[in-house]
C-alpha positions in Angstrom: 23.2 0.8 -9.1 23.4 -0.1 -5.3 20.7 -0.4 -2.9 22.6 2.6 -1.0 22.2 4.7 -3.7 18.4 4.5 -4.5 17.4 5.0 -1.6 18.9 8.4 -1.2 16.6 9.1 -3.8 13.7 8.1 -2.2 14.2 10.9 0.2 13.8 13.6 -2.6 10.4 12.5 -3.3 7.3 15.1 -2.9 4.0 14.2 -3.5 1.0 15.4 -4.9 -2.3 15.8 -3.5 -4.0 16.2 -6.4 -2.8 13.5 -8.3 -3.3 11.1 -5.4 -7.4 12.0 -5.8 -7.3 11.5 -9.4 -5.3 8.2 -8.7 -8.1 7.1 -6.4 -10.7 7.8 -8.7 -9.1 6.4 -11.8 -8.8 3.1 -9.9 -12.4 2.9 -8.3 -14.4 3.7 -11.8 -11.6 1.7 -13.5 -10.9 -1.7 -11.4 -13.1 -1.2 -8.8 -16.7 -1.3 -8.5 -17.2 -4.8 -11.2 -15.1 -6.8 -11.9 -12.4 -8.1 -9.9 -10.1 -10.0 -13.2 -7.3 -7.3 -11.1 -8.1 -9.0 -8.2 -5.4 -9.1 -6.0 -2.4 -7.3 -6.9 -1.5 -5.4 -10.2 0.3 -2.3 -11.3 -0.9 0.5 -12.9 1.7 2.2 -15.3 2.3 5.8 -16.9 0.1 5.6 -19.7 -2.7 4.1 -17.1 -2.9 1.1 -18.1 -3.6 -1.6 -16.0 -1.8 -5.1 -15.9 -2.9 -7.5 -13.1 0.4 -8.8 -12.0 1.3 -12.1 -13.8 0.7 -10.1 -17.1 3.2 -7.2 -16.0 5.7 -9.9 -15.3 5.2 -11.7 -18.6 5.6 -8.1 -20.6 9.2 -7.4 -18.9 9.9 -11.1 -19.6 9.7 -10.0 -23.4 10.8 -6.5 -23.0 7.5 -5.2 -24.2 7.5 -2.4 -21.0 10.0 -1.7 -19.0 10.8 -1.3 -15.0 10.7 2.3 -15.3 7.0 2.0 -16.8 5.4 1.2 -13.4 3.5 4.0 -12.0 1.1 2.7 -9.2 1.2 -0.9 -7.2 -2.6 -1.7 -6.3 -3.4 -4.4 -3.6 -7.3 -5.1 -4.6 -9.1 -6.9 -1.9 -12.3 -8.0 -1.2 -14.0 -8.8 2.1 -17.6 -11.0 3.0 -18.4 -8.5 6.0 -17.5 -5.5 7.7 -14.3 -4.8 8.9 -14.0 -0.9 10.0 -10.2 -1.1 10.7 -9.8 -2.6 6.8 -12.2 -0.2 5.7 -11.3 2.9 7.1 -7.6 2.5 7.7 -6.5 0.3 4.9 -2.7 0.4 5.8 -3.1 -0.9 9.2 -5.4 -4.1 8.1 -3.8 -7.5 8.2 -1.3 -8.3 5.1 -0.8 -4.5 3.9 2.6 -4.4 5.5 3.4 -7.0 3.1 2.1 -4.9 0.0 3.7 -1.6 1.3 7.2 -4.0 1.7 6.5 -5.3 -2.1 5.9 -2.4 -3.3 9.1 -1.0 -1.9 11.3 -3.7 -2.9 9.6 -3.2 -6.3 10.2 0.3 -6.7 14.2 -0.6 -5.5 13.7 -3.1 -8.6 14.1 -6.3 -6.7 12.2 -9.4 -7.7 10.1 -12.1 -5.7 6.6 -13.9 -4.5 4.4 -10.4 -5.6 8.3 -8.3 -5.8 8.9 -7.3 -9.1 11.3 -4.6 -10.8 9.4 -1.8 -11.0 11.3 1.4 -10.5 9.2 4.1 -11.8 6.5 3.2 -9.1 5.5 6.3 -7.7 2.5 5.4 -5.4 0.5 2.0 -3.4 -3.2 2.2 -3.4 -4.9 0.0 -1.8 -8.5 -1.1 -2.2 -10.9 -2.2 0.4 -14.7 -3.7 -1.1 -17.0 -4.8 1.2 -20.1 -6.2 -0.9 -22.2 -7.0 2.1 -22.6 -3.6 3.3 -22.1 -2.4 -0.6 -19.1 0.0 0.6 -15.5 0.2 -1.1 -12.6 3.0 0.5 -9.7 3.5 -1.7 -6.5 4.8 -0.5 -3.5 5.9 -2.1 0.0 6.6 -0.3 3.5 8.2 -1.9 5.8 5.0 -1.5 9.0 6.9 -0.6 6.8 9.1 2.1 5.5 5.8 4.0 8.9 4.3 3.0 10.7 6.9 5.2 7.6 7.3 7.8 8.0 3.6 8.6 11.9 3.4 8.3 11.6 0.9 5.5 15.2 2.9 4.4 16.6 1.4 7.2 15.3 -1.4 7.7 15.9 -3.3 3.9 19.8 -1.4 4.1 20.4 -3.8 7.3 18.7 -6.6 5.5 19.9 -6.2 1.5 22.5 -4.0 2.3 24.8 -6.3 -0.6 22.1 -6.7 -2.9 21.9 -5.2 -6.4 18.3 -3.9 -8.1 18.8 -6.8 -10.8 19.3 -9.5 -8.5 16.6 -11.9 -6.9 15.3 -11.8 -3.0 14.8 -14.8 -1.6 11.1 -15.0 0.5 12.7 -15.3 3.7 14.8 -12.1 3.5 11.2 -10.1 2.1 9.6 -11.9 5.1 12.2 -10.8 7.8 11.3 -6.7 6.3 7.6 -7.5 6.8 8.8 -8.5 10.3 11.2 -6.2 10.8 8.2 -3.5 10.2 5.2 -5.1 11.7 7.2 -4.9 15.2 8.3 -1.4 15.4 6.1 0.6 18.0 4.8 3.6 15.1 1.2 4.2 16.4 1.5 6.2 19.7 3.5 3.1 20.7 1.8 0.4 19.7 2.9 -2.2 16.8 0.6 -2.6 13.5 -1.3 -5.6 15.1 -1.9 -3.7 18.7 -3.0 -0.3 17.0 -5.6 -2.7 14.7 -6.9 -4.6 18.1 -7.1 -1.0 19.6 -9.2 0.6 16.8 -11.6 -2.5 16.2 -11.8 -2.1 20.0 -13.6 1.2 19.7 -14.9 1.1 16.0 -16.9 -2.5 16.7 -17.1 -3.4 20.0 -18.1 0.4 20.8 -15.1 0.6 23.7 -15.2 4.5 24.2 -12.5 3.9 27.0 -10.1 3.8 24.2 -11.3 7.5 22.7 -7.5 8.7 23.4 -5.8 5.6 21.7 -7.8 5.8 18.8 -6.9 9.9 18.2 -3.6 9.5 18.8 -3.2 6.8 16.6 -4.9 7.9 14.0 -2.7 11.1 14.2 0.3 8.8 14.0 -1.7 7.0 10.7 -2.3 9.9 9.0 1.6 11.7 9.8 3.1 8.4 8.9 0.7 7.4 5.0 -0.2 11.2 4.6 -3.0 8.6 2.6 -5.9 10.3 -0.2 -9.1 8.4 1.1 -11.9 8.2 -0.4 -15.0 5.6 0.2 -17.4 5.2 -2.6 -21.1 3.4 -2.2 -21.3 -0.1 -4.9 -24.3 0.5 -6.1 -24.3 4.2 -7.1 -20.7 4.2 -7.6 -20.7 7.4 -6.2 -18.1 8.9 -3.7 -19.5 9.7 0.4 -16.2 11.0 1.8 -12.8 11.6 1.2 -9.6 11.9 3.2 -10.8 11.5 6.7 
């Protein structure tokens, strides 16, 4: 199957609330509040079970799962302090447009550096512990709604428009997509990097000049993810908020 061709189907994708929130949950009590042995990247699949992501490659090596398995790439991070943007907007803090790109490419069933063929992927979560303030937000996003939202279609067609699902990427041609995306204008016309500066602005440095900025782009945030958020505090390991 061509690239061409799975993407249409991308664009036939709805997504759930519902199961977004139990995603998010699953993943904090699961991977998220002990242990970090899923440190890092790993994908969650339909029977929800969790493989961190040299394991998940090493079972489709030996055709004990298969591609169409995959259910949920997870980015897992960990920070040493406080960063509001990270924390509050996962998708817009540094190196998530490479784990939305990954989990793309994975879901297309391409294979690379943290790329691997996973075409039942459904969703990206991403996870943001801070221990020194003893806070962790979890966010989960439909992959073919940011896909679309970001023009990732678009984008990978102009880049991989030749390729086939079985055949390897080279890391310069994943890098130019993570490029490619970083530099389009999506938050009330600033770029990923401009719309983080902008909200750290207001969020640390308490700029209130930037009050306007920060509403429109999270407006653009929230049309573009349509992200399940939910924080959780460490040591209770009880939820304080959800979706913002």
């Amino acid at each position: 199957m061509k690239v061409d061709e799975i993407l249409k189907r991308l664009e036939n994708v709805k997504t759930d609330e519902d199961e977004k929130r139990k995603i998010a949950e699953y993943i904090a009590q699961v991977m998220g509040f002990d242990d970090l042995q899923y440190k890092y990247n790993s994908i969650i699949t339909k029977d929800k079970t969790i493989y961190n992501f040299h394991s998940y490659v090493n079972l489709l090596k030996s055709n004990e799962i298969s591609p169409n398995d995959a259910y949920v790439y997870v980015d897992n991070d960990e920070y040493t302090s406080y960063d509001p943007v990270a924390y509050l907007y996962p998708f817009l803090r540094y190196g998530s447009q490479k784990s939305l790109v990954n989990a793309y490419l994975s879901k297309l069933g391409f294979s690379s550096l943290y790329t691997v063929p996973a075409t039942g992927l459904r969703y990206i979560a991403i996870v943001v512990r801070i221990r020194d303030v003893g806070l962790m937000s979890v966010e989960v996003v439909d992959i073919g709604t940011a896909a679309i939202n970001t023009n990732l279609p678009t984008i990978t067609r102009g880049i991989l428009i030749t390729k086939y699902v079985d055949k390897h990427i080279d890391f310069k041609e994943v890098k130019d997509i993570i490029l490619r995306l970083d530099f389009q204008k999506l938050f009330n016309g600033y770029y990923f990097g401009e719309a983080w500066r902008i909200l750290y602005r207001y969020y640390e440095k308490h700029d209130t000049s930037l009050a306007k900025d920060v509403e429109a782009i999270k407006d653009a945030y929230n049309r573009i993810f349509q992200p399940y958020h939910i924080e959780f505090d460490l040591k209770t390991k009880q939820p304080i908020s959800s979706n913002k």
